[in-house]
PDB file of N, CA, C and O in Angstrom:
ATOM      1  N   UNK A   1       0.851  -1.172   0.000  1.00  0.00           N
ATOM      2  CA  UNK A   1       0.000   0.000   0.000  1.00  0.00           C
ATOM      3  C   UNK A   1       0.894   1.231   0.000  1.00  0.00           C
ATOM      4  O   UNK A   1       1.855   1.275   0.768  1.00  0.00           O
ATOM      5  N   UNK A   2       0.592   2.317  -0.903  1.00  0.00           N
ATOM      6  CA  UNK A   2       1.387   3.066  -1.136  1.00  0.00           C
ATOM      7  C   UNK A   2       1.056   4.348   0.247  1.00  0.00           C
ATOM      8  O   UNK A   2       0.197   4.104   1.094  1.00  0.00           O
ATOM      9  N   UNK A   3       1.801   5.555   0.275  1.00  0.00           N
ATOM     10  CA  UNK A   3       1.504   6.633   0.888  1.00  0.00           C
ATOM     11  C   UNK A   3       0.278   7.627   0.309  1.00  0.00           C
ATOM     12  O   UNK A   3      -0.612   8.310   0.817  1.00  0.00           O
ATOM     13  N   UNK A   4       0.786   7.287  -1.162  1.00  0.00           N
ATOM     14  CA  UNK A   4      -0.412   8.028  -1.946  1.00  0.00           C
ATOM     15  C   UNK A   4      -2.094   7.827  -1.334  1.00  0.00           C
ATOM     16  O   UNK A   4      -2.958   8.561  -0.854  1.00  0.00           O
ATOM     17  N   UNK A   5      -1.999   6.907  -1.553  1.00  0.00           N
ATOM     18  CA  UNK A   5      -3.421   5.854  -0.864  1.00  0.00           C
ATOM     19  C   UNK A   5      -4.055   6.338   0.152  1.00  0.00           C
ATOM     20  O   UNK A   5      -5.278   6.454   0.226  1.00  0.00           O
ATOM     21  N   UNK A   6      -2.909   6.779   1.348  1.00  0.00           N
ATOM     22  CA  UNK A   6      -3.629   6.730   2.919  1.00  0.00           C
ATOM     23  C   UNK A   6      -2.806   8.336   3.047  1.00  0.00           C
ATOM     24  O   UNK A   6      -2.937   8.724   4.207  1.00  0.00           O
ATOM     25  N   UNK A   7      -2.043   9.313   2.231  1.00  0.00           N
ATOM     26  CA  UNK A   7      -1.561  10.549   2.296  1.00  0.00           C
ATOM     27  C   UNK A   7      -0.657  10.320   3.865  1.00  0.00           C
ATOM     28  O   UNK A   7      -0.628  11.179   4.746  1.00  0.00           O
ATOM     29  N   UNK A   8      -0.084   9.208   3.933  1.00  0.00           N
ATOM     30  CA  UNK A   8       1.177   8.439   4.742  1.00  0.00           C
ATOM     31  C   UNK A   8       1.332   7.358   4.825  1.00  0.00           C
ATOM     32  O   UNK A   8       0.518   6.448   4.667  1.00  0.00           O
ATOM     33  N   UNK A   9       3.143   7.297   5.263  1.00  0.00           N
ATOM     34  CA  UNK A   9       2.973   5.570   5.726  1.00  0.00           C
ATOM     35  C   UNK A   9       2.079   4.710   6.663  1.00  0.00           C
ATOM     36  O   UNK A   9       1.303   4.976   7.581  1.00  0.00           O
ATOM     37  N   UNK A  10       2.558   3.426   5.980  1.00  0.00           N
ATOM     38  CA  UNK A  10       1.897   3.015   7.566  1.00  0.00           C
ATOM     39  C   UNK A  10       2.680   2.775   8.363  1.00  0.00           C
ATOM     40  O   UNK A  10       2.293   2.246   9.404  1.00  0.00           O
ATOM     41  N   UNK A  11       3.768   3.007   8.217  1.00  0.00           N
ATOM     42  CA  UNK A  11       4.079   2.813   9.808  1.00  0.00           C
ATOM     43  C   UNK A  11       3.645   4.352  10.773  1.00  0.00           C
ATOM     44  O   UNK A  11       3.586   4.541  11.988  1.00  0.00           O
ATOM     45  N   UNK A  12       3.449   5.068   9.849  1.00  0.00           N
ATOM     46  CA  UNK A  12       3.072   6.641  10.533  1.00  0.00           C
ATOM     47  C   UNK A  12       1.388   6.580  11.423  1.00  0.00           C
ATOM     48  O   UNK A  12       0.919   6.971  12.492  1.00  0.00           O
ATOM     49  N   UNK A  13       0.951   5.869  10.258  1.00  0.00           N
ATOM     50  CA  UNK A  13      -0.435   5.321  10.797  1.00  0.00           C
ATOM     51  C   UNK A  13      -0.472   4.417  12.316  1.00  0.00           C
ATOM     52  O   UNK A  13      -1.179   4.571  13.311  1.00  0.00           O
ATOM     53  N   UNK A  14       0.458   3.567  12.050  1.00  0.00           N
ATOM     54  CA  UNK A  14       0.342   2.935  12.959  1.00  0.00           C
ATOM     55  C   UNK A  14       0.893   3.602  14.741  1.00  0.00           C
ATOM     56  O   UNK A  14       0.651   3.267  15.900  1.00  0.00           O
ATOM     57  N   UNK A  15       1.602   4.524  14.166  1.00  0.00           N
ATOM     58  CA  UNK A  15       2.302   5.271  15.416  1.00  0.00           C
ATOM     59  C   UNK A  15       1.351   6.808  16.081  1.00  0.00           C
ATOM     60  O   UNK A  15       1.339   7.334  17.194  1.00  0.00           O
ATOM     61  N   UNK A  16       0.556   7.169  14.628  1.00  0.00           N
ATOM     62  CA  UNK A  16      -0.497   8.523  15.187  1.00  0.00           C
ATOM     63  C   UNK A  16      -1.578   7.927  15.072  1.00  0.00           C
ATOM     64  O   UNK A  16      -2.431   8.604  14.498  1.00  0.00           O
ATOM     65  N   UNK A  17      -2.051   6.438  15.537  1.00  0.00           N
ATOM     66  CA  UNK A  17      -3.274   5.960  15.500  1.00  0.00           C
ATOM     67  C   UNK A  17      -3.733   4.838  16.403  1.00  0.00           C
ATOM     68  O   UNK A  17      -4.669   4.662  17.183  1.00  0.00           O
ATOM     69  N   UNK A  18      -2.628   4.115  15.953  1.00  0.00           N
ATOM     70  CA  UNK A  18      -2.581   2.565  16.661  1.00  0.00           C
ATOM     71  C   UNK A  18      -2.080   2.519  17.375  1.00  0.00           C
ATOM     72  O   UNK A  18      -2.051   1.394  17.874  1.00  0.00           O
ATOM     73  N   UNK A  19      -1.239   3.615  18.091  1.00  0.00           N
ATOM     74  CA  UNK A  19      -0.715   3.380  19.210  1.00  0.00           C
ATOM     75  C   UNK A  19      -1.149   5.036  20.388  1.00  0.00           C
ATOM     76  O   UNK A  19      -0.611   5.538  21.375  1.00  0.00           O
ATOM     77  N   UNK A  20      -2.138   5.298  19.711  1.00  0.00           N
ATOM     78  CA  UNK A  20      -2.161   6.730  20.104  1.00  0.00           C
ATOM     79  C   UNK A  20      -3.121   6.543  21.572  1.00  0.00           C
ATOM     80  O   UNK A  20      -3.725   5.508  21.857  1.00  0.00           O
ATOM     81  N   UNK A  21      -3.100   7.727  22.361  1.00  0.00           N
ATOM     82  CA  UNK A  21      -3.623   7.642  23.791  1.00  0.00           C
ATOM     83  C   UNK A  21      -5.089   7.152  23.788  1.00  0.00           C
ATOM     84  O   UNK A  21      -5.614   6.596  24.752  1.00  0.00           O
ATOM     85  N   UNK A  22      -5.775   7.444  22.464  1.00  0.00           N
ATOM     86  CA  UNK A  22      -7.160   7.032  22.594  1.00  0.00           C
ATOM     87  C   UNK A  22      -7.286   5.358  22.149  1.00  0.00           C
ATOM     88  O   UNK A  22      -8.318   4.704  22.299  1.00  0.00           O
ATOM     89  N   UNK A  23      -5.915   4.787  21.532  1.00  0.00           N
ATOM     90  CA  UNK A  23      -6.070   3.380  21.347  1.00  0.00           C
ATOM     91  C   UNK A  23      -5.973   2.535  22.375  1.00  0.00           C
ATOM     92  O   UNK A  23      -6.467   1.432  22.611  1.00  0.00           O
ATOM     93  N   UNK A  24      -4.884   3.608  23.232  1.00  0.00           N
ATOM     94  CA  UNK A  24      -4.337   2.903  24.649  1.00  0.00           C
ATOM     95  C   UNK A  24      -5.887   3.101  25.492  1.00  0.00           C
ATOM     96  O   UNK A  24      -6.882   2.493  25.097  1.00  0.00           O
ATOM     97  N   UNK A  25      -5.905   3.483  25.984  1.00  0.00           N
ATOM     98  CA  UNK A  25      -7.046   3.976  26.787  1.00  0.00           C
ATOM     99  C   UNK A  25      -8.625   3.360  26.058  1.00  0.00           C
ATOM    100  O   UNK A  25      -9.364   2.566  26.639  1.00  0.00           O
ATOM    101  N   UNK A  26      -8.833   3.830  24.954  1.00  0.00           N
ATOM    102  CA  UNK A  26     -10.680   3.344  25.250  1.00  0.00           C
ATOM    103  C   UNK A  26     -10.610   1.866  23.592  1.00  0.00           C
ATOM    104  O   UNK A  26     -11.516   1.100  23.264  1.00  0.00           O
ATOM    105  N   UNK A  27      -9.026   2.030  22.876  1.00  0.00           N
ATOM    106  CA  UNK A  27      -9.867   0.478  22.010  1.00  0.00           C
ATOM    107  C   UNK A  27      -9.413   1.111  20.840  1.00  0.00           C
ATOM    108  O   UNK A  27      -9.260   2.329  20.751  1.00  0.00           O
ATOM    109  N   UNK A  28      -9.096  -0.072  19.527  1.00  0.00           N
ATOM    110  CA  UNK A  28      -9.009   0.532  18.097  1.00  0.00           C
ATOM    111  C   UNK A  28     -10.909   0.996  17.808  1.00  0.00           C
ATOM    112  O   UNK A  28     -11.333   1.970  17.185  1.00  0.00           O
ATOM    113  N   UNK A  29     -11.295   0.471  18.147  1.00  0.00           N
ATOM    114  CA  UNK A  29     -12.783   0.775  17.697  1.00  0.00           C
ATOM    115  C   UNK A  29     -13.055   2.595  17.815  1.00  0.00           C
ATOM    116  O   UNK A  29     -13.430   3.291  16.872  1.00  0.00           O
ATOM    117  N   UNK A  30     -12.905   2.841  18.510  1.00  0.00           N
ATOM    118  CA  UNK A  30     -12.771   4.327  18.776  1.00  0.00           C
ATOM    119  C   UNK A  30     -12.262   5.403  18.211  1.00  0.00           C
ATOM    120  O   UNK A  30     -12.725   6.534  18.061  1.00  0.00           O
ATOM    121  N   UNK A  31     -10.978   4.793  17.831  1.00  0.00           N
ATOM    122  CA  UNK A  31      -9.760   5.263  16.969  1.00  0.00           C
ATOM    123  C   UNK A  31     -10.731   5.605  15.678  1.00  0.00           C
ATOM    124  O   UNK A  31     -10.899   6.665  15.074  1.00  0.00           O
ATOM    125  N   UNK A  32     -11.441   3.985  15.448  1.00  0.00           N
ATOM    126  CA  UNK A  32     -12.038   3.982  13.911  1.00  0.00           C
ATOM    127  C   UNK A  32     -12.902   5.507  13.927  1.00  0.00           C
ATOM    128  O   UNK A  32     -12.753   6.515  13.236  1.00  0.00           O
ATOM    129  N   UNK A  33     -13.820   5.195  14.990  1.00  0.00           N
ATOM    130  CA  UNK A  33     -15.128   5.966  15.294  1.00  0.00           C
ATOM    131  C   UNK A  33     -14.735   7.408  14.903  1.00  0.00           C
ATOM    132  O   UNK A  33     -15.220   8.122  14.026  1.00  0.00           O
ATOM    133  N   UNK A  34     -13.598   7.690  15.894  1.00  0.00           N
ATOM    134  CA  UNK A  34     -13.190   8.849  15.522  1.00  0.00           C
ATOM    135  C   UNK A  34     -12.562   9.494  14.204  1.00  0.00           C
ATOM    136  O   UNK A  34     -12.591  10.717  14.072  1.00  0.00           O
ATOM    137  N   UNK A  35     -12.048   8.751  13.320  1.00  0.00           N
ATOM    138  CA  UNK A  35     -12.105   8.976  12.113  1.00  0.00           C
ATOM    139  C   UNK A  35     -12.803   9.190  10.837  1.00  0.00           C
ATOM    140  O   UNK A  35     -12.486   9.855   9.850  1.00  0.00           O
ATOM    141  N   UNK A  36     -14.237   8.176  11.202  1.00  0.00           N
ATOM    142  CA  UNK A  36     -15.679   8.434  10.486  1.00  0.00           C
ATOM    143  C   UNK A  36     -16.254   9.759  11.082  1.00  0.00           C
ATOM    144  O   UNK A  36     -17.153  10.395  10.530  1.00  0.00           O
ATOM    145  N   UNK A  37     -15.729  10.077  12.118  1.00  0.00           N
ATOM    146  CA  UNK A  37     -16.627  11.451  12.481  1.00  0.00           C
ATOM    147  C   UNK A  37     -15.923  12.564  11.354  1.00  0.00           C
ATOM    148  O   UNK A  37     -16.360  13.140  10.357  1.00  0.00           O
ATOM    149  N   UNK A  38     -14.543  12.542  12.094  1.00  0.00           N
ATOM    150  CA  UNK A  38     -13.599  13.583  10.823  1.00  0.00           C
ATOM    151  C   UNK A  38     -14.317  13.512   9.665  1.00  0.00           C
ATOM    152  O   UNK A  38     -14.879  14.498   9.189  1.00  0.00           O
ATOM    153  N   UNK A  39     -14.346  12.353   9.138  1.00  0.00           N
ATOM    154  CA  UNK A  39     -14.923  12.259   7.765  1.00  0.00           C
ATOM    155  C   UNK A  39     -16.070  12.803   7.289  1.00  0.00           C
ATOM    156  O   UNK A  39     -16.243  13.228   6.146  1.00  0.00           O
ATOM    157  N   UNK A  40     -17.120  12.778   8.485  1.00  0.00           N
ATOM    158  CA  UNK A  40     -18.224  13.668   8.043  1.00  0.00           C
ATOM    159  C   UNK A  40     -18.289  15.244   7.931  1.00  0.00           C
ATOM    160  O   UNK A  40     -18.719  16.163   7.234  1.00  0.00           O
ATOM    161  N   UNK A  41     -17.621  14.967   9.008  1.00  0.00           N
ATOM    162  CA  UNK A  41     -17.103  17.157   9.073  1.00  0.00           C
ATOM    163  C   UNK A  41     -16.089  17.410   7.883  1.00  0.00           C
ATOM    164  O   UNK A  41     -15.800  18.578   7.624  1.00  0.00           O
ATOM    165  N   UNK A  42     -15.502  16.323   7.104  1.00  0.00           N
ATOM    166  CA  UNK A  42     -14.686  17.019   6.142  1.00  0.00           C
ATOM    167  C   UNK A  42     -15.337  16.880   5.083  1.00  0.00           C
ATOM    168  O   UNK A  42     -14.912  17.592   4.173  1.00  0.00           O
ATOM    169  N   UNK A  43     -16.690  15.890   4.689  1.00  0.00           N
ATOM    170  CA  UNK A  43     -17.381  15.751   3.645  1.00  0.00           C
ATOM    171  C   UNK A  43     -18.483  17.143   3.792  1.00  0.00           C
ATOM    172  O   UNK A  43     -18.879  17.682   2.758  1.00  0.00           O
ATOM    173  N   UNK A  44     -18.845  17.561   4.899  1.00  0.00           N
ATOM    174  CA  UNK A  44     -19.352  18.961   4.871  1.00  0.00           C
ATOM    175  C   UNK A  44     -18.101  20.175   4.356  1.00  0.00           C
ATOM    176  O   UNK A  44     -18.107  20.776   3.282  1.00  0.00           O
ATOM    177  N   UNK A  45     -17.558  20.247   4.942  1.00  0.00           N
ATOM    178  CA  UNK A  45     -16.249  21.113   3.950  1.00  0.00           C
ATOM    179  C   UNK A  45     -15.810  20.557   2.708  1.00  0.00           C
ATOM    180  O   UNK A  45     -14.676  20.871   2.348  1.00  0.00           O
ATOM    181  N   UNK A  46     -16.440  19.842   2.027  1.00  0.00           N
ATOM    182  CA  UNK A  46     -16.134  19.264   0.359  1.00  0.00           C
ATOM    183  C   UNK A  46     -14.409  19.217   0.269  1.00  0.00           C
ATOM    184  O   UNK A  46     -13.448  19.669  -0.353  1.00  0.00           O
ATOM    185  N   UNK A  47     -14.736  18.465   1.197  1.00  0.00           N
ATOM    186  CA  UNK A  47     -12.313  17.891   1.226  1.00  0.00           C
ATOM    187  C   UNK A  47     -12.406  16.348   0.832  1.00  0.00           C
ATOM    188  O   UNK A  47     -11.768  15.457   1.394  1.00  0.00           O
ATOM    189  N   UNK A  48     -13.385  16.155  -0.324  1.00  0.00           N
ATOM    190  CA  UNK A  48     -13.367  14.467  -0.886  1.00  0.00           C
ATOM    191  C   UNK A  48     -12.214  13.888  -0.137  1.00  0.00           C
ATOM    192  O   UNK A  48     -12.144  13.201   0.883  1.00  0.00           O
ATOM    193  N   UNK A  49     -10.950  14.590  -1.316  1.00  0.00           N
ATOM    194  CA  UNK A  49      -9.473  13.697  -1.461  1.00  0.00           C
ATOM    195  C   UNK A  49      -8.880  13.343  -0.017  1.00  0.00           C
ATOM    196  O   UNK A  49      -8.015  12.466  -0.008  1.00  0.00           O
ATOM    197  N   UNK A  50      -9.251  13.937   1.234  1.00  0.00           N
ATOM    198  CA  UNK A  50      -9.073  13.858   2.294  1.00  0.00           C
ATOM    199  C   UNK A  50      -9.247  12.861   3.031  1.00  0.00           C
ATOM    200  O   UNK A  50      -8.476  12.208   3.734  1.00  0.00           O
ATOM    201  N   UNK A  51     -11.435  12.721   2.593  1.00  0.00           N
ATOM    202  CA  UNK A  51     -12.171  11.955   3.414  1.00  0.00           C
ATOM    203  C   UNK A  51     -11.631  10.338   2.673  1.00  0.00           C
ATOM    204  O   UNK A  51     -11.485   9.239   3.209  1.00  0.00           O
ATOM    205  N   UNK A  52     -11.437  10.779   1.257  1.00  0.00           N
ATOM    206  CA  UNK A  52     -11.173   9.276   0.905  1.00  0.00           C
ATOM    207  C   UNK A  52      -9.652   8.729   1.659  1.00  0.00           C
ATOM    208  O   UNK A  52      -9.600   7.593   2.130  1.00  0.00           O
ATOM    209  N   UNK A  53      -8.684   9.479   1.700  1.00  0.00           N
ATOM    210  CA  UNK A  53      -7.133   9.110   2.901  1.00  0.00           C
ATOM    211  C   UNK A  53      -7.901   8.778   3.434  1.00  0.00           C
ATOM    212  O   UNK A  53      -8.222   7.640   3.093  1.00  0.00           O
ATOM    213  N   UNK A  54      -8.901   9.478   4.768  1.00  0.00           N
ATOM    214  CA  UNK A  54      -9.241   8.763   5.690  1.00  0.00           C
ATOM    215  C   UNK A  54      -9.771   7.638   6.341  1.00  0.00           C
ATOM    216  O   UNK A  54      -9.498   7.036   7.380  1.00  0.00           O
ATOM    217  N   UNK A  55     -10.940   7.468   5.087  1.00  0.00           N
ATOM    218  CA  UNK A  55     -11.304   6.378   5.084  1.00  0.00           C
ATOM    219  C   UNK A  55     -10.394   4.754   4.855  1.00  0.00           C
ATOM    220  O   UNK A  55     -10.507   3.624   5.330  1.00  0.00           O
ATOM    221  N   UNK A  56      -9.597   5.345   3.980  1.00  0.00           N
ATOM    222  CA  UNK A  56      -8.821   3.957   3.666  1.00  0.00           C
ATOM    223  C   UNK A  56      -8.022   3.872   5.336  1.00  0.00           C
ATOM    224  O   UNK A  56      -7.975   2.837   6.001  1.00  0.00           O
ATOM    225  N   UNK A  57      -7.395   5.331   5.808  1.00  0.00           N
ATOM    226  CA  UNK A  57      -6.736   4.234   6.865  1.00  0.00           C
ATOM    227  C   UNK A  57      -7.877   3.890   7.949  1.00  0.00           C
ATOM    228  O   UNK A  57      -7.650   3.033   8.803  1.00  0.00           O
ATOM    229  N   UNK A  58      -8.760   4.379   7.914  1.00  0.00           N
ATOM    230  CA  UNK A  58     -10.137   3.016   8.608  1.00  0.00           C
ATOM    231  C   UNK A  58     -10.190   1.823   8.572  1.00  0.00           C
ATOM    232  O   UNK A  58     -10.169   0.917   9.405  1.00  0.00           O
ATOM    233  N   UNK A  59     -10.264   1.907   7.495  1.00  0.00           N
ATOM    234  CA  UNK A  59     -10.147   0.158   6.663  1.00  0.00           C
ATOM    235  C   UNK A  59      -8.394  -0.480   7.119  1.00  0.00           C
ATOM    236  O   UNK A  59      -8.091  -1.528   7.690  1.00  0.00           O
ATOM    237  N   UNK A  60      -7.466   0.686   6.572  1.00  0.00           N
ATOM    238  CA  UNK A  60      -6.583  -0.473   7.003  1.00  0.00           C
ATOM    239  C   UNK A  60      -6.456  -0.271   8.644  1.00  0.00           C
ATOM    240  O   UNK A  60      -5.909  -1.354   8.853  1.00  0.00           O
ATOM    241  N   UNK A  61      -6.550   0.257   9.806  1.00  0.00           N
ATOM    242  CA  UNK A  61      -6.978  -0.204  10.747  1.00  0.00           C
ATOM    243  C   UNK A  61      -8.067  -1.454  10.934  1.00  0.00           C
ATOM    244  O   UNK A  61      -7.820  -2.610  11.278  1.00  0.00           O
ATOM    245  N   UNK A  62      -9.014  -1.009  10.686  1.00  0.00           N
ATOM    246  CA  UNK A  62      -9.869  -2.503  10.516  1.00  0.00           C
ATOM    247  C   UNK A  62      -9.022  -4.062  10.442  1.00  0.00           C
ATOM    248  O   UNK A  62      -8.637  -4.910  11.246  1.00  0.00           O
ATOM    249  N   UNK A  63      -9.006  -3.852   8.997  1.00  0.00           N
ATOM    250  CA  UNK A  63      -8.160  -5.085   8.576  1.00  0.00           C
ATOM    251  C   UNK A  63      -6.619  -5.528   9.519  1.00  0.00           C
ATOM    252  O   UNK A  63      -5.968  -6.572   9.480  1.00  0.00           O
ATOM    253  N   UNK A  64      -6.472  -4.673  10.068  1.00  0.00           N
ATOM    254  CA  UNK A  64      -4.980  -5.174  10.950  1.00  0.00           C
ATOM    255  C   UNK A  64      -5.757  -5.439  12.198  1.00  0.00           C
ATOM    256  O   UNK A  64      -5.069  -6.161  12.919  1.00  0.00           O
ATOM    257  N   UNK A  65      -7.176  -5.087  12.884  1.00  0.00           N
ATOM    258  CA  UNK A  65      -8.156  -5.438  13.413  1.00  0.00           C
ATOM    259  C   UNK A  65      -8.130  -7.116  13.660  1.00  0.00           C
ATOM    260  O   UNK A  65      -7.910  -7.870  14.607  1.00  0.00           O
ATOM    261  N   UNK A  66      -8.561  -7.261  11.945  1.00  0.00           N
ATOM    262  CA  UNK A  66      -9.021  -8.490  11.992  1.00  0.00           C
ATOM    263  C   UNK A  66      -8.168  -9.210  11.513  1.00  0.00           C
ATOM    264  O   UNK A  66      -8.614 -10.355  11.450  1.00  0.00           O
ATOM    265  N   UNK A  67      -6.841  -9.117  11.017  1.00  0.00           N
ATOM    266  CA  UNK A  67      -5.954 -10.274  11.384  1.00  0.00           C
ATOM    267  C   UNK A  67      -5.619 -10.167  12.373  1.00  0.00           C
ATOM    268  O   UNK A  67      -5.548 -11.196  13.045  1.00  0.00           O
ATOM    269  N   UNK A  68      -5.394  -9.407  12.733  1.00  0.00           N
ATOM    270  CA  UNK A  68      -4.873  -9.517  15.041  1.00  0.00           C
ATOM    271  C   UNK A  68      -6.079 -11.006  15.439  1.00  0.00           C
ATOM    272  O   UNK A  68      -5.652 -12.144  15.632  1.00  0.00           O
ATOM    273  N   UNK A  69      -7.644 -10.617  15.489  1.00  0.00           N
ATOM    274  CA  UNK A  69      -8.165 -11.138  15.554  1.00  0.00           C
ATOM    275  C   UNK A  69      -8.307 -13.167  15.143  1.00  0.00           C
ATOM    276  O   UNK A  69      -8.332 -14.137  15.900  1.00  0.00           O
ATOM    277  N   UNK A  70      -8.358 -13.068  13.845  1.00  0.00           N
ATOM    278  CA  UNK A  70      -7.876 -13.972  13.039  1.00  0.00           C
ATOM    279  C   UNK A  70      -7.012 -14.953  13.889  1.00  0.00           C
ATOM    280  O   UNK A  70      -7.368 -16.034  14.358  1.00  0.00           O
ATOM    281  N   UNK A  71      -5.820 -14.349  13.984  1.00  0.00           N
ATOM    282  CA  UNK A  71      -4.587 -14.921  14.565  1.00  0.00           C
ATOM    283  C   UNK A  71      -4.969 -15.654  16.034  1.00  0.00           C
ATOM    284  O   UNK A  71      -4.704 -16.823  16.317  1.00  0.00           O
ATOM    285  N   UNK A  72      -5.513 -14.886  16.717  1.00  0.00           N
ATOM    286  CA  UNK A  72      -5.774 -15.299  18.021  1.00  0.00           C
ATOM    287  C   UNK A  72      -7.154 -16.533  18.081  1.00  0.00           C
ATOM    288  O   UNK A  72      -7.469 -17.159  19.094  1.00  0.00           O
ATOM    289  N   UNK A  73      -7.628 -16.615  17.113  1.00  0.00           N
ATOM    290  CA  UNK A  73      -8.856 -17.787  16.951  1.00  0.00           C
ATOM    291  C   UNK A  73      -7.743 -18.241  16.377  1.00  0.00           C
ATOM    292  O   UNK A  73      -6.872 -17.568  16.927  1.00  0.00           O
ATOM    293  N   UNK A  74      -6.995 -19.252  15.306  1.00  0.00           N
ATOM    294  CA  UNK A  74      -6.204 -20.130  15.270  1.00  0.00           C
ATOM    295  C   UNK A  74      -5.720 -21.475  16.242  1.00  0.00           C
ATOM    296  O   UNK A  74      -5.118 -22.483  15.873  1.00  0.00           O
ATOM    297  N   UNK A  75      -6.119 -21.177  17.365  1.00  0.00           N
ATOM    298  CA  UNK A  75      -5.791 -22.211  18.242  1.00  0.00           C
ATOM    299  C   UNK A  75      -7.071 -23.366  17.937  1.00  0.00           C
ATOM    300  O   UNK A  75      -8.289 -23.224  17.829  1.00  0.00           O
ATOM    301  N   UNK A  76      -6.010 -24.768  17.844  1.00  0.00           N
ATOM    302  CA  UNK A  76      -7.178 -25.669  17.439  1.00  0.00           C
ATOM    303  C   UNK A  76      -7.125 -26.346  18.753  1.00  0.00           C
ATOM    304  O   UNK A  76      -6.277 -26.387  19.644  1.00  0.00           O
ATOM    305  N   UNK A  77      -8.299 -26.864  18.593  1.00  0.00           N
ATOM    306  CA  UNK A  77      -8.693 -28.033  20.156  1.00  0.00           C
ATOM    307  C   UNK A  77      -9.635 -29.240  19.262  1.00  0.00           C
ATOM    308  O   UNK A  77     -10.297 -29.344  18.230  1.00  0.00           O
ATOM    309  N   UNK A  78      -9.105 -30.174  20.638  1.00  0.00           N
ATOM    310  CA  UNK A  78      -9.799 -31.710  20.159  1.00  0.00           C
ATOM    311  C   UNK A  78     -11.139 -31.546  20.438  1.00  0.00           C
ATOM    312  O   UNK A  78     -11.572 -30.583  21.070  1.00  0.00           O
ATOM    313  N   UNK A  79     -12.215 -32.964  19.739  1.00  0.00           N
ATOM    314  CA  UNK A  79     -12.876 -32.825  19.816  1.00  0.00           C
ATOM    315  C   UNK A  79     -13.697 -33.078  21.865  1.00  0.00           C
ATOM    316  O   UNK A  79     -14.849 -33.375  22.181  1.00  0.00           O
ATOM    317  N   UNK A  80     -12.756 -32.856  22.558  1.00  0.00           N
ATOM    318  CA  UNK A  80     -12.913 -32.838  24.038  1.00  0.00           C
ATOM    319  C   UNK A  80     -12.714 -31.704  24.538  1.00  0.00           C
ATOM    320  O   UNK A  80     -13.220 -31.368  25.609  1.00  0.00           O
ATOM    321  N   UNK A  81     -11.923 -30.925  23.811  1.00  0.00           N
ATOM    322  CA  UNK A  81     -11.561 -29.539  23.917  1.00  0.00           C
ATOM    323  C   UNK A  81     -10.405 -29.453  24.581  1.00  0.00           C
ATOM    324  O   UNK A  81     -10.212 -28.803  25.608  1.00  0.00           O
ATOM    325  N   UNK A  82      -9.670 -30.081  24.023  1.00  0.00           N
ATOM    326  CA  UNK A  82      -8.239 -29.701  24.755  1.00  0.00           C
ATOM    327  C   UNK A  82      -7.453 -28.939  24.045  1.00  0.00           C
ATOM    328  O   UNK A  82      -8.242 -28.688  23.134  1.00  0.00           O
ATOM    329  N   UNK A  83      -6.427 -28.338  23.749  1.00  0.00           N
ATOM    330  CA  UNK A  83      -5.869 -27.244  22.784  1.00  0.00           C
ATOM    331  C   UNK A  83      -4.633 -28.303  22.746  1.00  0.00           C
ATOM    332  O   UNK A  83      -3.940 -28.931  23.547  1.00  0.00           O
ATOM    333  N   UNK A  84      -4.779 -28.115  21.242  1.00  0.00           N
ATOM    334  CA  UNK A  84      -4.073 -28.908  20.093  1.00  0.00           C
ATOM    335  C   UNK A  84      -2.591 -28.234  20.057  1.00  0.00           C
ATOM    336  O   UNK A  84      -1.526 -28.768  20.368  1.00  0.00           O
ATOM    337  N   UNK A  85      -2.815 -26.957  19.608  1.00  0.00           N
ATOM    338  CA  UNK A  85      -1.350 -26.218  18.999  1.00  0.00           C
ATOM    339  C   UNK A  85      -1.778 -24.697  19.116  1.00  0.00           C
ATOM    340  O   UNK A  85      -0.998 -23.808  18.775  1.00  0.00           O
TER     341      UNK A  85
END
């Protein structure tokens, strides 16, 4: 994913977002929340090219969401339920 895409890296993303006081404190969900809000106040100021950056790093928050997620269901168990691996 380029910079063009999200108007930064991601590792920039990940450091003014994913690790930011409101991720620590209340959740990525929030993080998201708070970015769809921006988005509406910047789609009232007609800043498209903006709202669309923003949105994508939503999504790629999301998606690093849900492989975090992903990853952590991976554990298999027998059919007794004992954990496999």
């Amino acid at each position: 994913m380029s910079k063009e895409m999200f108007g930064m890296s991601e590792s920039d993303i990940r450091e003014q977002y994913m690790e930011s006081i409101t991720a620590k404190f209340s959740g990525l969900e929030m993080v998201v929340a708070g970015i769809l809000s921006d988005c509406q106040e910047l789609i009232e100021r007609g800043q498209s090219e903006r709202v669309r950056k923003q949105l994508n790093v939503a999504k790629f928050i999301l998606f690093e969401m849900m492989d975090a997620k992903r990853n952590e269901e991976t554990v298999l168990v027998s059919s007794d339920d004992k954990e496999i691996a």
